[in-house]
N, C-alpha and C positions, 0 to 999 in steps of 0.2 A: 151657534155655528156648527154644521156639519164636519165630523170626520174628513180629514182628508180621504184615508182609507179605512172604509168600516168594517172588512172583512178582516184586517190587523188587529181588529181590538181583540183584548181576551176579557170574554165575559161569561167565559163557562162555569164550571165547578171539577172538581177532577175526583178518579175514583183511585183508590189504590189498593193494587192488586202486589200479595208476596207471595216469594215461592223459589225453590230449589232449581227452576231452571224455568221455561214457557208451556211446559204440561204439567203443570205443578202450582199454577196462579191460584189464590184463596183472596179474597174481597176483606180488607180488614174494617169494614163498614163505614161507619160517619165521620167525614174529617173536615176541617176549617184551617181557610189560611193557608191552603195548600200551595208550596213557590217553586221556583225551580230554578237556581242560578250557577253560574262556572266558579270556578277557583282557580285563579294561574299560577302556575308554578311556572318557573326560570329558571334557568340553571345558565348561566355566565361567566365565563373563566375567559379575563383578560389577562394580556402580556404586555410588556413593555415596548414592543417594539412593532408587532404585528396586530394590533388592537384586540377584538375580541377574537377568541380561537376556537372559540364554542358560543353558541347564543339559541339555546334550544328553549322551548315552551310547552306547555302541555295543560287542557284544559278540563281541570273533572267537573263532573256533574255532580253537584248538590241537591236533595231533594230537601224541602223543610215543610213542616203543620203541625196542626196541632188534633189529634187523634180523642173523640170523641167516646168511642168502645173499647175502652184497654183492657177491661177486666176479663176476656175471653182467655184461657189457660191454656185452649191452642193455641190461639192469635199468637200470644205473645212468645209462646216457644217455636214458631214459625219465625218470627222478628229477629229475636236475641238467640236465634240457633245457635249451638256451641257454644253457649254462656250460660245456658239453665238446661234440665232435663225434665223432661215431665214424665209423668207416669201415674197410673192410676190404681187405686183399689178397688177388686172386688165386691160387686155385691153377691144377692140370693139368685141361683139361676131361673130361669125361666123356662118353662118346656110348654109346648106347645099353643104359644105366639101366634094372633090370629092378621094378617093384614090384607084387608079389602083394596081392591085397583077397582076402581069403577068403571064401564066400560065409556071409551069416548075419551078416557087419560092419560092411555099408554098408547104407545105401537109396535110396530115391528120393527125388532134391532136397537131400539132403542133402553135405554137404563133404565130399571124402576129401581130406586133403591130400600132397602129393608130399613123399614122405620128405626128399629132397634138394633145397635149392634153392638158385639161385645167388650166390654170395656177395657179391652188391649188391643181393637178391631182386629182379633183373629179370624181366621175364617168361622161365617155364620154357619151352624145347622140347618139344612131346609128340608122340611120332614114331607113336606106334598105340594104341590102348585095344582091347581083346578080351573078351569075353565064355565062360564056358566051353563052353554051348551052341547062345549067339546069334551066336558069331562077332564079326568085325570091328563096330566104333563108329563112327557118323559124326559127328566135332564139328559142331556146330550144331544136330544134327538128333538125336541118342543122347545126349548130352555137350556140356558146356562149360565151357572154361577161365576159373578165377575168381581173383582175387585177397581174400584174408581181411582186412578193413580195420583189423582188430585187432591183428593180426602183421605182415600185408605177406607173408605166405606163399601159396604159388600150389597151388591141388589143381582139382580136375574135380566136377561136380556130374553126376550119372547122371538122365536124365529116362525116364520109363515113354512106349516110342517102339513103332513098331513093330516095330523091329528087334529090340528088349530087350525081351523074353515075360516074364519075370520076378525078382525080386529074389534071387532062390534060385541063386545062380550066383556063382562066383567069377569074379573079373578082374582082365585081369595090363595092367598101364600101363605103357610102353616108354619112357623121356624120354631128353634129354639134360640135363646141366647144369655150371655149372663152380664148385665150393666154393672156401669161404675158405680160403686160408694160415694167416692169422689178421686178428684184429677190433683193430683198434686204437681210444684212447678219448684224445683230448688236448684238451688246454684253456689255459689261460693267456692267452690273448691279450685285447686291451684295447678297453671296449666290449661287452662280454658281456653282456645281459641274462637272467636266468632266465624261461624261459616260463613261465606260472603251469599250471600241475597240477591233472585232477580227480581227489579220491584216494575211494575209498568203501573202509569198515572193515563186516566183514557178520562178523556175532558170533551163531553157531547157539545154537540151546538147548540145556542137556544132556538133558531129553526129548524133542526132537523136532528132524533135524536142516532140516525145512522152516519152524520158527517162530526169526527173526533178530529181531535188533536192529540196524540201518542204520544207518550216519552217512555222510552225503555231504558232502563239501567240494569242491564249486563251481567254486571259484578259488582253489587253495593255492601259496604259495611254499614250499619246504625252505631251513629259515635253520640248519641245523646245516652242516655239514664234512664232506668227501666222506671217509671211514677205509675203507681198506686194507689189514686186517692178516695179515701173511704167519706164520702161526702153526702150529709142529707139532701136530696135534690129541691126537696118544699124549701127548706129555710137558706141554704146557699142558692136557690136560683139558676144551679148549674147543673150538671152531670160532669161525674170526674175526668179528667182532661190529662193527655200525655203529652207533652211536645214531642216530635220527631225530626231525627234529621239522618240523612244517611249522604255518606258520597262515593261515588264511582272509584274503584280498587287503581292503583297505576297503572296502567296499558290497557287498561280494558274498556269494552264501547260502550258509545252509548249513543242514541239516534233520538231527534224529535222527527216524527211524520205527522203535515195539516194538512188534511182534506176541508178544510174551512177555508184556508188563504190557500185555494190550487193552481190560481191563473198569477 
C-alpha cells in the first residue's frame, strides 16, 4: 500500500556539520543513526484558589548518533570545546616546499590552499608564487596571503592582475613551513566549561542531491562521553564508534527547514 504522503517520509541520511558559529562549520564525517527529537520542559506553579498561575513550556532540541570517525584530535576538540585543549608539537622545519596548481584547478579569487601548514597554523612563509607563462607573482598586487576562518588553514587567492593574462596556466608556490610531531588533546583539569556549539545536520534527497532537509542547533551543548575505542577492524567487524548527543542551550533557537515536503 502506498504512502499516504511520500514526500513526509524521511528517507535521507544526515551530515553533521560543528562549529563556533555558521562560518565556522567542519563535516565531522561518517555517522549512523542520526535522530532528532524535543524535550519538554514545564514549569507549573498552582494555587489554591486560582488554579494554575503559571503554565509555561519550552521545547529543546535533541540531536542523537552514533559517530563513525572520532579519532580525529581536531574533531573532537571542535565537539568537547572547553572540556579538552589541544595543541601540538613541533616537528623539523621545512624550507623550501614545492606545490604544483595545475592549470584548469584554480581560478580567480578563489582559495588554493597550502598543502602543508604549520603545526600551530601560524602564518605560512611563501617564498615565490610563479606562473607558467606569466612568470613571477607579486603578493599584493597578483596574490594574497589568506587565512580560511573555517579551518584556520593558510593558501593564496590568485587575482586577474596585469601580470596574470589568464587562468589557463599552471602554478608552482614555493613555501616554507614546520609540521606537527604530533597533536595532543588533554583535559581534566578543574573549572572547564563546555563552549556551547553550532551544529547543522543537512539530510539530501534521495532524488535530488540539491533539495535538503536542515536542522540548525543555535547553541548546543554535547552531554554524552568523549569514547575512544582502540578496536581491530578485521576481527571486531567494526570501526570504533561514539555515540553522540547534544541539546539545544535554554532560550536558544533552533529551526528545521524541508525543501523536500515544500507544498
Amino acid at each position: 500500500m502506498a504512502a499516504l504522503d511520500a514526500n513526509a517520509l524521511i528517507l535521507e541520511y544526515a551530515n553533521v556539520e560543528v562549529g563556533d558559529d555558521s562560518g565556522s562549520l567542519v563535516d565531522l564525517g561518517s555517522f549512523r543513526d542520526v535522530r532528532i527529537e524535543t524535550r519538554s520542559q514545564r514549569v507549573t506553579i498552582p494555587s489554591d484558589n486560582r488554579g494554575d498561575i503559571l503554565d509555561r513550556a519550552r521545547q529543546q532540541l535533541v540531536m542523537s548518533g552514533t559517530w563513525l570517525e572520532p579519532g580525529d584530535v581536531n574533531k573532537l576538540e571542535n565537539l568537547f570545546k572547553g572540556l579538552v585543549t589541544k595543541s601540538s608539537t613541533a616537528g623539523s622545519a621545512v624550507s623550501g616546499a614545492t606545490q604544483a596548481v595545475a592549470s584548469g584547478s584554480w581560478n580567480y579569487e578563489n582559495l588554493i590552499f597550502i598543502e602543508n601548514q604549520n603545526n600551530d597554523l601560524s602564518e605560512i612563509t611563501i617564498n615565490s608564487v610563479s606562473a607558467g607563462s606569466d612568470g613571477s607573482l607579486t603578493e599584493g598586487t597578483d596574490y594574497f596571503k589568506v587565512k580560511d576562518p573555517a579551518t584556520g588553514k593558510w593558501g593564496i587567492i590568485i587575482y586577474d592582475s596585469v601580470t596574470l593574462t589568464t587562468e589557463s596556466q599552471a602554478l608552482t608556490i614555493n613555501y616554507d613551513y614546520t609540521p606537527a610531531a604530533s597533536l595532543n588533546l588533554a583535559g581534566g583539569s578543574s573549572g572547564q566549561t563546555a563552549t556551547p556549539r553550532y551544529i547543522k545536520l543537512t539530510a539530501p534527497s534521495e532524488d535530488s542531491s540539491t533539495t535538503e532537509r536542515i536542522v540548525i542547533m543555535e547553541s548546543a551543548i554535547v552531554e554524552s562521553e568523549m569514547l575512544w575505542e582502540f578496536v581491530n577492524v578485521e576481527e571486531a567487524g567494526k570501526v570504533g564508534e561514539m555515540p553522540i548527543t547534544a541539546a539545544t542551550r535554554k532560550g536558544t533557537a533552533w529551526s528545521i527547514t524541508d525543501e523536500i515536503n515544500a507544498s
